[in-house]
VOPAGU-2260 file (C-alpha; in pm, 1 decimal, decimal comma):
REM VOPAGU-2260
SITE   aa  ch    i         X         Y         Z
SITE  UNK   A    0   12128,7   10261,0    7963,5
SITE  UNK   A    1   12054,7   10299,0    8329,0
SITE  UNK   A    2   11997,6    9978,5    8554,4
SITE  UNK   A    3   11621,6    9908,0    8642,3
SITE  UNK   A    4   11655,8    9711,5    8985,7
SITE  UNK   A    5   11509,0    9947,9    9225,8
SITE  UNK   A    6   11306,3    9887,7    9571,8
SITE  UNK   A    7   10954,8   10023,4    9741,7
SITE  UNK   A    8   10955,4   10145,8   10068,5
SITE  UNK   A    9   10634,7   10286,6   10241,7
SITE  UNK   A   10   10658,9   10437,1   10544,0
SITE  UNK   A   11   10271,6   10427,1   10745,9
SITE  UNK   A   12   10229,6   10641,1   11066,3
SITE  UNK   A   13    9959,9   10518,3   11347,7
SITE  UNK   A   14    9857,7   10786,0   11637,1
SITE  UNK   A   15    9574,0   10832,2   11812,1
SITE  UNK   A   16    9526,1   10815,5   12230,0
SITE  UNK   A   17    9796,8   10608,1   12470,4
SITE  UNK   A   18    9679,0   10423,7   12744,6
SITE  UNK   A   19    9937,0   10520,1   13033,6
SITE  UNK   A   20    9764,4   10380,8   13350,8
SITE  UNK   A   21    9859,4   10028,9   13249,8
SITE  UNK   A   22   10079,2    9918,4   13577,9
SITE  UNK   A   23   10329,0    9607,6   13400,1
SITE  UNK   A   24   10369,1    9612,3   13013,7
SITE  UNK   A   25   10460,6    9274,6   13018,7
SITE  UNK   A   26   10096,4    9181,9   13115,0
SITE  UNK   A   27    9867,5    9356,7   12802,0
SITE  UNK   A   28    9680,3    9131,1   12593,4
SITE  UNK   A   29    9672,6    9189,1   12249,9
SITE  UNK   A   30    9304,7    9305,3   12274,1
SITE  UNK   A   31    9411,9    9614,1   12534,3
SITE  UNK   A   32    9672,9    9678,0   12316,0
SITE  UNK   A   33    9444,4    9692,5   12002,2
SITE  UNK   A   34    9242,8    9929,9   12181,8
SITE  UNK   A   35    9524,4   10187,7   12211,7
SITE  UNK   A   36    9634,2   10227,9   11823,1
SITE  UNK   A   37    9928,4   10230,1   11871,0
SITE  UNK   A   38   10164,3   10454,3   11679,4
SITE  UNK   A   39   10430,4   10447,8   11383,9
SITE  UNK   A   40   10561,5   10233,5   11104,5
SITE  UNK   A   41   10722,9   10184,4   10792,7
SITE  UNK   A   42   10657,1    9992,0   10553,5
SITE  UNK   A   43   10846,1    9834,9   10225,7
SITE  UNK   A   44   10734,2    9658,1    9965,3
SITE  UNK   A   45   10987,5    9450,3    9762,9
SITE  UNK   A   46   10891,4    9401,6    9374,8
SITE  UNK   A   47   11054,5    9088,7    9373,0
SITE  UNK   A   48   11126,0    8769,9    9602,8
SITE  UNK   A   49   11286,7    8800,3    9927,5
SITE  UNK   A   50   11651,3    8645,0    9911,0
SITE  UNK   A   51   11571,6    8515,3   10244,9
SITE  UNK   A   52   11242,2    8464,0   10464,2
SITE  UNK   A   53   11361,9    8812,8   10641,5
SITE  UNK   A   54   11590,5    9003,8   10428,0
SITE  UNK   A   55   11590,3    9123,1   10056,2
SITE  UNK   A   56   11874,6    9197,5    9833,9
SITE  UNK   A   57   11932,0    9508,1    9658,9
SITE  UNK   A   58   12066,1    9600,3    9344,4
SITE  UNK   A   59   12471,6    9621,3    9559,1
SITE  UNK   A   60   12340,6    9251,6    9670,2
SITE  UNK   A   61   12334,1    9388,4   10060,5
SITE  UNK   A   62   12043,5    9237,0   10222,6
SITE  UNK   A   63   11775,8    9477,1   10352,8
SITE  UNK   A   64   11596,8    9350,4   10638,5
SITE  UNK   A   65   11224,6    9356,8   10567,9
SITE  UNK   A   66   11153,5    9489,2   10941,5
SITE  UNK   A   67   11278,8    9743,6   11090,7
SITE  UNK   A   68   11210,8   10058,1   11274,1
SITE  UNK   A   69   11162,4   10390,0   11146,9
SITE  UNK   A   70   11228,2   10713,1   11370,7
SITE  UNK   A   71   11006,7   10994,3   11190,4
SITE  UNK   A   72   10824,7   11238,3   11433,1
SITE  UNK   A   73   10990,5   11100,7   11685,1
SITE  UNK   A   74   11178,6   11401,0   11932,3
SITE  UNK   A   75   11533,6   11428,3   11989,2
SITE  UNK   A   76   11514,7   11359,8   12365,6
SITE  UNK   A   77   11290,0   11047,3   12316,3
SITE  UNK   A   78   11494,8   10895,7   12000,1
SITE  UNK   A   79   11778,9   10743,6   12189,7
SITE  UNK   A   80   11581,9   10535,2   12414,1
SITE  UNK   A   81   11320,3   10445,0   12163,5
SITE  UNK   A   82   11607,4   10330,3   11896,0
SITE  UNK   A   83   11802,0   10159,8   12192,7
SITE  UNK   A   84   11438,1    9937,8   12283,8
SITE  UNK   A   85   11458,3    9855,2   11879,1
SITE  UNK   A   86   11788,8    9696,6   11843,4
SITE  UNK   A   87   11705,8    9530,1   12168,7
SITE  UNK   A   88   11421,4    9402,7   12035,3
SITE  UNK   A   89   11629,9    9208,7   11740,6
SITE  UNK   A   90   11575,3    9537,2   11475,4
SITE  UNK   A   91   11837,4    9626,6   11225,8
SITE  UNK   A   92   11721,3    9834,9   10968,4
SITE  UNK   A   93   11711,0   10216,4   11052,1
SITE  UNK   A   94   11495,4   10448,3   10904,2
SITE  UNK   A   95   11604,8   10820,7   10921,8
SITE  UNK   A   96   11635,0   11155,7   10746,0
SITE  UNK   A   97   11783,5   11452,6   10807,1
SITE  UNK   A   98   11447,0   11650,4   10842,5
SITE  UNK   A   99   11379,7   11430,9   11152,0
SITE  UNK   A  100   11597,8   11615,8   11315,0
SITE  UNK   A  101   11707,1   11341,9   11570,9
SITE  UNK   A  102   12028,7   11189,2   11426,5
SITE  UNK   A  103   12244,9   11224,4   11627,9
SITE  UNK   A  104   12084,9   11081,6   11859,9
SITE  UNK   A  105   12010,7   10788,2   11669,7
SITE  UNK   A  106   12387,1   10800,8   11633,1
SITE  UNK   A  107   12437,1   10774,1   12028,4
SITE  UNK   A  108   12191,5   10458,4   12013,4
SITE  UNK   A  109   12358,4   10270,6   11768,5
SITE  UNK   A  110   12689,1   10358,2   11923,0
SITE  UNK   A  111   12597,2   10248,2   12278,2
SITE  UNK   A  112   12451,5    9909,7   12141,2
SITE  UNK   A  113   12742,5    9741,0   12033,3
SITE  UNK   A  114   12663,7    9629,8   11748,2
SITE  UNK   A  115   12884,6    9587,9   11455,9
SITE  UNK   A  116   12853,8    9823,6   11146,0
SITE  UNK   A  117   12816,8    9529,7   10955,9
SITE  UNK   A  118   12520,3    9420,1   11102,8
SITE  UNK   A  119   12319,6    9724,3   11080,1
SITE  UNK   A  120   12118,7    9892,5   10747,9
SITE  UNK   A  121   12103,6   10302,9   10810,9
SITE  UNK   A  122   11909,7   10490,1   10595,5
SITE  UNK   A  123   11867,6   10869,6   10540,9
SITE  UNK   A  124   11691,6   11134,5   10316,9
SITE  UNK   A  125   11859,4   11458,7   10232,5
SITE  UNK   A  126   11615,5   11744,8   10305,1
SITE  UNK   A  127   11489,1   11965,2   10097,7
SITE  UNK   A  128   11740,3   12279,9   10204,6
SITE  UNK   A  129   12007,7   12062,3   10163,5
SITE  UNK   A  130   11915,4   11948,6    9750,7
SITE  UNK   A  131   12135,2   12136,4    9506,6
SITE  UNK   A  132   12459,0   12061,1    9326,3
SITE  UNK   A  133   12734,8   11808,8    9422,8
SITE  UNK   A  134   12900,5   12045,0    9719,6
SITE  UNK   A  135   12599,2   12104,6    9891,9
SITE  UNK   A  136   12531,9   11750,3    9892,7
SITE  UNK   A  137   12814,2   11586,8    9993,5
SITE  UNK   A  138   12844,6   11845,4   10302,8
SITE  UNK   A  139   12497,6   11740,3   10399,1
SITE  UNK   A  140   12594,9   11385,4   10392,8
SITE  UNK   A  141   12938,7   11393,5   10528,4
SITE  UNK   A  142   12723,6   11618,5   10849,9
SITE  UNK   A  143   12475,9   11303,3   10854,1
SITE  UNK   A  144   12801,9   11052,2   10881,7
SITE  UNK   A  145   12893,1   11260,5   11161,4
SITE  UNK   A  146   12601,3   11232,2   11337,1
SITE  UNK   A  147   12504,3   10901,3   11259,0
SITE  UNK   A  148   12885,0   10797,8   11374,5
SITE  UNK   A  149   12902,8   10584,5   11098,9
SITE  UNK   A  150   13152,1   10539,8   10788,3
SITE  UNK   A  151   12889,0   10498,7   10545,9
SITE  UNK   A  152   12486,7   10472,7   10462,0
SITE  UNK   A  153   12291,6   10179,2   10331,1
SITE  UNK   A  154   12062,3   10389,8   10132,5
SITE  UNK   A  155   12022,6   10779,6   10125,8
SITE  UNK   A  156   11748,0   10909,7    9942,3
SITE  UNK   A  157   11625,7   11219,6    9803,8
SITE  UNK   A  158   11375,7   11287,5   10027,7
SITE  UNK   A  159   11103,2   11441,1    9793,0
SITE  UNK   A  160   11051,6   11610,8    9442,3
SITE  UNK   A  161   10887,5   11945,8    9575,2
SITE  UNK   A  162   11223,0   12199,0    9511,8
SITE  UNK   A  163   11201,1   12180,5    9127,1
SITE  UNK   A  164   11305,6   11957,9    8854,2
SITE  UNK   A  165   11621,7   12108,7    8812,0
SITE  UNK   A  166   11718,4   12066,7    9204,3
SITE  UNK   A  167   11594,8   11747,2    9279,2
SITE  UNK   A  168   11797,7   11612,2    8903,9
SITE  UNK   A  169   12115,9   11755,1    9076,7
SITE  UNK   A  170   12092,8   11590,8    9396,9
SITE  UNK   A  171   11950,4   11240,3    9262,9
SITE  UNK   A  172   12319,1   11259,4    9045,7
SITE  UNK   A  173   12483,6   11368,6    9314,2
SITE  UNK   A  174   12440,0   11094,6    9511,5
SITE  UNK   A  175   12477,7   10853,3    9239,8
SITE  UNK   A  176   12840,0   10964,6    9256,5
SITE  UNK   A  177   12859,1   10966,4    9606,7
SITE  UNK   A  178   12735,0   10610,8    9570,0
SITE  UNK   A  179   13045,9   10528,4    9352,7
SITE  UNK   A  180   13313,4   10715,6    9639,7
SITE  UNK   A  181   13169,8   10479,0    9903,3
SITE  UNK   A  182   12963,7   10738,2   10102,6
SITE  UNK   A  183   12649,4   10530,3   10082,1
SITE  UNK   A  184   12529,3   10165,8    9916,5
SITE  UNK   A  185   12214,7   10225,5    9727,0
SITE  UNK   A  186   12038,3   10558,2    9614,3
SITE  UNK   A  187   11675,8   10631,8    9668,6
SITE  UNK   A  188   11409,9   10872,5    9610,8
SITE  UNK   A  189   11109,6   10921,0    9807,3
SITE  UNK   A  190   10753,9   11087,2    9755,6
SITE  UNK   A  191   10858,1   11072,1    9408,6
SITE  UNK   A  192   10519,3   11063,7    9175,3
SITE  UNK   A  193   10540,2   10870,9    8758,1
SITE  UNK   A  194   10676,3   11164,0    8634,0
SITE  UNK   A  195   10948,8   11243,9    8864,8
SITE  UNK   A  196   11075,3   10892,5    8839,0
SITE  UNK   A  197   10992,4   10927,7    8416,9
SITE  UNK   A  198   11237,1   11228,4    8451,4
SITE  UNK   A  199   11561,2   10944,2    8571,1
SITE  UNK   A  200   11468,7   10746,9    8271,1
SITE  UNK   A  201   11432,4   11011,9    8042,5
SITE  UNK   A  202   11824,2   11147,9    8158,1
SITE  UNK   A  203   11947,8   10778,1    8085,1
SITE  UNK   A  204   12016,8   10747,6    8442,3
SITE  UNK   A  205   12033,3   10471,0    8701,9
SITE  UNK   A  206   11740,3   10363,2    8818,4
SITE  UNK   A  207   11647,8   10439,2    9207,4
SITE  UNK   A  208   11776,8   10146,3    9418,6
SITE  UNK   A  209   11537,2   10250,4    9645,7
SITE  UNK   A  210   11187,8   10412,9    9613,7
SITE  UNK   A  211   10988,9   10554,7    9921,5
SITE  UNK   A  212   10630,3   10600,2    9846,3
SITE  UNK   A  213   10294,8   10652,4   10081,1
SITE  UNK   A  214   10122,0   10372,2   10132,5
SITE  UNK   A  215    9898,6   10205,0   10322,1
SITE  UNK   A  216    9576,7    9999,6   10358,7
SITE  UNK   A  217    9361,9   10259,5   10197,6
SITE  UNK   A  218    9606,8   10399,4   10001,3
SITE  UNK   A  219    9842,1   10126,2    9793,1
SITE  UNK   A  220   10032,4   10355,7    9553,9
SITE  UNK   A  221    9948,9   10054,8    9293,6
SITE  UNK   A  222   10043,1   10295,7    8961,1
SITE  UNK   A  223   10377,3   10395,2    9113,5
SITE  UNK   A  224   10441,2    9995,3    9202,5
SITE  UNK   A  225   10342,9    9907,0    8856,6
SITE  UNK   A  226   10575,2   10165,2    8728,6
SITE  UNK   A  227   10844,1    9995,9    8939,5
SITE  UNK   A  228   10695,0    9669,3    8855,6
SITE  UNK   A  229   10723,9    9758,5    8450,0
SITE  UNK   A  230   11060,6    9904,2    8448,5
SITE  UNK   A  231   11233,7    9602,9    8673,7
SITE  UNK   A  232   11224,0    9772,6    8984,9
SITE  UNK   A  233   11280,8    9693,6    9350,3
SITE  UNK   A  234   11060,1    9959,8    9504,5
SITE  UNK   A  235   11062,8   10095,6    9873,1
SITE  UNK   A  236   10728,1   10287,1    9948,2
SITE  UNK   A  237   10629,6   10552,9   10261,2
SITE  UNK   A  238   10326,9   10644,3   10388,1
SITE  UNK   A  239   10149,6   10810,1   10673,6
SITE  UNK   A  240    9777,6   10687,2   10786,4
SITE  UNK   A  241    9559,1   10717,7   11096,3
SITE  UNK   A  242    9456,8   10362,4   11165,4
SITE  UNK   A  243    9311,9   10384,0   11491,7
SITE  UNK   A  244    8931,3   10425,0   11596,2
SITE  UNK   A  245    8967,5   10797,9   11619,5
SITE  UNK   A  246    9003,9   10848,1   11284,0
SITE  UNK   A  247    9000,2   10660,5   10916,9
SITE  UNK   A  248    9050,7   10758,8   10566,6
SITE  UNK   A  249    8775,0   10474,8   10467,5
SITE  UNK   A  250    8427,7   10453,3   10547,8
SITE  UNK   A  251    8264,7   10315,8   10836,8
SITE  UNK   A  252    8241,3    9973,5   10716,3
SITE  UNK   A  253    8558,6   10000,0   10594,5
SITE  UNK   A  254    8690,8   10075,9   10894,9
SITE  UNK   A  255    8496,4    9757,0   11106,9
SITE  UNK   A  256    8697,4    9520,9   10807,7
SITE  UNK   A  257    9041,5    9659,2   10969,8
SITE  UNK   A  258    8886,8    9644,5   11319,5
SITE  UNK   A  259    8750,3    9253,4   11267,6
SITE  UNK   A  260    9073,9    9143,8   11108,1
SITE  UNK   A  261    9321,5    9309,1   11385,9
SITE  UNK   A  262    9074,3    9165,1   11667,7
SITE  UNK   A  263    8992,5    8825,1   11549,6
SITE  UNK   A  264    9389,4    8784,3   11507,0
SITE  UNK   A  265    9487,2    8916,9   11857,4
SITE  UNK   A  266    9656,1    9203,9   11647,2
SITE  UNK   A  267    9698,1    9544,6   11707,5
SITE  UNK   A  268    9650,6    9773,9   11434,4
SITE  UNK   A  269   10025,5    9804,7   11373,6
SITE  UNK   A  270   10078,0    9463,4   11379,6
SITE  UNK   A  271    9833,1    9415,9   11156,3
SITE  UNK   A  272    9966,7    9634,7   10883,8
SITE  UNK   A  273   10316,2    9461,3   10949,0
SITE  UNK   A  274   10163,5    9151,4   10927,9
SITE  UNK   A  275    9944,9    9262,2   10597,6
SITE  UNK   A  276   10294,8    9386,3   10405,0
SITE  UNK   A  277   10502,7    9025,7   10550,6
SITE  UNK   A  278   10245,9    8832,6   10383,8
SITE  UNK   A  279   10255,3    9027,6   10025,9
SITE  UNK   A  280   10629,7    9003,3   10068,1
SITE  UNK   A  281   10663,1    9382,2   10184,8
SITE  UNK   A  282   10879,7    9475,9   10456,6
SITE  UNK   A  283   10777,3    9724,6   10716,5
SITE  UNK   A  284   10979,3    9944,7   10966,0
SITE  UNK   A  285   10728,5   10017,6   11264,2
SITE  UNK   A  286   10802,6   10311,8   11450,9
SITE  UNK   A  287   10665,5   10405,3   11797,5
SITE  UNK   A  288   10805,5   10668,5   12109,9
SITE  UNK   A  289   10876,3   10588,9   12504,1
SITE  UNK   A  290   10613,7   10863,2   12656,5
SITE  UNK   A  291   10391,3   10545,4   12799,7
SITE  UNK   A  292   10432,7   10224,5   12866,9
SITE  UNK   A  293   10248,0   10095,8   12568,1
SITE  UNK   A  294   10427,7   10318,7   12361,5
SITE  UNK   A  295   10734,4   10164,2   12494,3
SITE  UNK   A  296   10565,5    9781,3   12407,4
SITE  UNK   A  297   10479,2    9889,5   12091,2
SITE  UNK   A  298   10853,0    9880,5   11977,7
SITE  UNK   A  299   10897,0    9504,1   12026,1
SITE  UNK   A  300   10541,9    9416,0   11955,7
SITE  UNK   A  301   10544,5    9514,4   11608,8
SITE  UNK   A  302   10911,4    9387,0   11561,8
SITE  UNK   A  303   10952,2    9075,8   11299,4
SITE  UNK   A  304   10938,5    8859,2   11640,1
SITE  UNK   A  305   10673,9    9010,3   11828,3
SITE  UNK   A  306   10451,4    8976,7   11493,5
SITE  UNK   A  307   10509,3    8647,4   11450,0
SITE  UNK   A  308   10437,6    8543,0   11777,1
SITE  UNK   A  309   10115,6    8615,9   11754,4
SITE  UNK   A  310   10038,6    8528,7   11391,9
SITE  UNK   A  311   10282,8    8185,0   11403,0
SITE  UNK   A  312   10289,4    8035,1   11043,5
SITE  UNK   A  313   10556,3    8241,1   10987,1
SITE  UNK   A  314   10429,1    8576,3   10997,5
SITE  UNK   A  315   10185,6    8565,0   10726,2
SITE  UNK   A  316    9809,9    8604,9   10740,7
SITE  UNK   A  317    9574,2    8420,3   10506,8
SITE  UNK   A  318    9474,5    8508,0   10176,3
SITE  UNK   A  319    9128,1    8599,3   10219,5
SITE  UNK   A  320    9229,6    8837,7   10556,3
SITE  UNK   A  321    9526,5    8973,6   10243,9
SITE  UNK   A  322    9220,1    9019,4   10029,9
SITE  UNK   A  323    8986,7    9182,2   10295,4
SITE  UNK   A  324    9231,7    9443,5   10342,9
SITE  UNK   A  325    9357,9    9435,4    9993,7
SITE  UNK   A  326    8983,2    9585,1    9939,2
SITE  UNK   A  327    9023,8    9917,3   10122,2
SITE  UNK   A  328    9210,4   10092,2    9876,8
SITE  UNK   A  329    9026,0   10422,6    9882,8
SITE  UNK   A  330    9347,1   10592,4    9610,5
SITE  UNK   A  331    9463,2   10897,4    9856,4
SITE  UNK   A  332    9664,2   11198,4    9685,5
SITE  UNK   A  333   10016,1   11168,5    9879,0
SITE  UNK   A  334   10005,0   11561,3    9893,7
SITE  UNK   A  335   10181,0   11839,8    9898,4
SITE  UNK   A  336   10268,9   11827,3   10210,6
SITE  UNK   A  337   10429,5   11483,8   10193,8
SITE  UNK   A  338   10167,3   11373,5   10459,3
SITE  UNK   A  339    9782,9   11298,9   10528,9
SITE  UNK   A  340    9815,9   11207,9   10903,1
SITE  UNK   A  341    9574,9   11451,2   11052,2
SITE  UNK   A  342    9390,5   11573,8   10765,9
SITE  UNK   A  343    9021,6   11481,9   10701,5
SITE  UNK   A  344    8926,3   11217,6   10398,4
SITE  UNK   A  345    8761,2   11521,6   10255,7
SITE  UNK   A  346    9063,7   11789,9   10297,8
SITE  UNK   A  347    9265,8   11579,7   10094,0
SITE  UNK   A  348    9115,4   11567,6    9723,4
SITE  UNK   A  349    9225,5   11810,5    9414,1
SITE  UNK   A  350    9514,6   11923,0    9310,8
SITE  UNK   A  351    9672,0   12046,2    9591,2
SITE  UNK   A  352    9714,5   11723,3    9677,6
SITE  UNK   A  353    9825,2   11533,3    9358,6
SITE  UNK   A  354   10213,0   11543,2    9370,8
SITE  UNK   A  355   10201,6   11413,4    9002,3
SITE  UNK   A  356   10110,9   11773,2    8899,6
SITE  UNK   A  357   10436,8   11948,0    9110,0
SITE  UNK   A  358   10685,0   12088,0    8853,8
């Protein structure tokens, strides 16, 4: 019978215009930096307790920091300095994937900190040109070692269900035996829809350690957590959203609930998504680049520290700000694409966008 312990991940992506004329970061309130919407994070939502007030433990009993910093659509040249200001800023938990295209130079980061192995979670996601049989695999993973200048991974996942049933079955086993040869710790899946994850059940295999979902504020994945939630699953979830006053997948009004909740808590947008997650016990991996200053802020303003230096009380909001955001779940299609960020409320209904009707 396969295990059921799995985890949520969900991965959120903030853009929308920098402010670059700002002279010392050190000096923005949280009000100018609200203003900017800032970009990038992560987010992951454990299905059950934290072990401890910052960490949870998965199914190989590691402890997965609940914030970290995630490194999708971030460029090659910019990824080094961005995941150097990171671990500066206290983070340990690495998001990656081979699609990103930037390993190695998060590779070069981690190598240049100093850091022990030991003290580090790296994650990646094995593309979709690299899914197949055991072979093709491992040489995908062994390449992402290389890169990554590290022995092993903390989680690789598959990075989404689009190839085919028969491709994405061979890679999720795959790495369950690359799992038992020491290559990585935990095995995930991400973008996965019910049926995909129905389809591991139904071949009597492990459970995902890991699962990487979208998610956000308007859209909270809550049948694919309840799936998780039903089978006795730790669940990691990954989503992309525009948050900032540009743009918003809500309406109007919905959009003035974010907007009072982030200002009347000296929050940025970012922050307050991290702060949203930390206070339903999900972990979030923020993610932001080094083109501006505020960009550049952004990484150790939405760390676990620069969160809860504004919030104090640990982190965690109240339960009626929980349940004011709580209410914006608007039920977005994850999409074809694997993303929303950029698309119109409107250009994302039907089934072109309902992943639980891909084959």
């Amino acid at each position: 019978m396969p295990r059921s312990t799995s985890f949520v991940i969900c991965i959120i992506l903030l853009t929308s215009s920098l402010v670059d004329s700002l002279v010392d970061p050190i000096v923005i309130n949280r009000r100018s930096a609200l203003s900017t919407g800032l970009s990038g994070l992560t987010l992951l939502q454990p299905a059950i307790a934290a072990t401890s007030p910052t960490n949870v433990q998965l199914r190989s009993e590691e402890l997965m920091p609940l914030i970290g910093f995630g490194t999708y659509k971030t460029s090659p040249e910019s990824t080094t300095e961005a995941v150097s200001l990171a671990l500066e800023s206290g983070v340990r938990h690495i998001d990656g994937a081979q699609d990103y295209l930037n390993e190695k130079e998060v590779g070069t980061a981690i190598s240049n900190s100093g850091i022990p192995r030991s003290k580090l979670f790296l994650t990646s996601k094995i593309s979709n040109s690299n899914q197949g049989q055991l072979r093709q695999v491992t040489k995908s993973v062994k390449a992402t070692l290389k890169s990554l200048n590290t022995p092993y991974l903390d989680v690789i996942y598959v990075h989404s269900p689009l190839p085919g049933y028969n491709s994405r079955m061979s890679t999720y086993s795959a790495l369950q035996q690359l799992k038992e040869e020491g290559f990585c710790r935990s095995v995930g899946v991400a973008n996965y829809g019910i049926q995909h994850l129905d389809e591991i059940v139904a071949e009597g295999l492990d459970t995902p350690d890991v699962c990487q979902f979208e998610l956000s504020f308007y859209n909270q994945r809550r049948d694919e957590c309840d799936w998780c939630t039903k089978h006795g699953s730790k669940i990691v979830a990954s989503s992309w959203s525009k948050l900032s006053g540009n743009f918003n997948w809500g309406s109007d009004d919905d959009y003035k609930v974010l907007n009072e909740v982030s200002t009347r808590l000296g929050l940025t947008k970012a922050q307050t998504l991290v702060a949203w997650c930390y206070s339903k016990g999900i972990a979030s991996t923020p993610r932001s680049g080094v083109g501006s200053k505020i960009e550049r802020l952004a990484i150790a303003e939405n760390s676990e520290e620069g969160v809860m230096k504004v919030l104090g009380g640990g982190g965690r909001m109240s339960d009626e700000d929980v349940a004011k955001l709580d209410a914006l779940e608007q039920g977005l299609k994850m999409g074809r694409l694997g993303r929303t960020d950029g698309w119109r409320a409107e250009d994302v209904k039907g089934t072109e966008w309902d992943l639980s009707l891909v084959a």
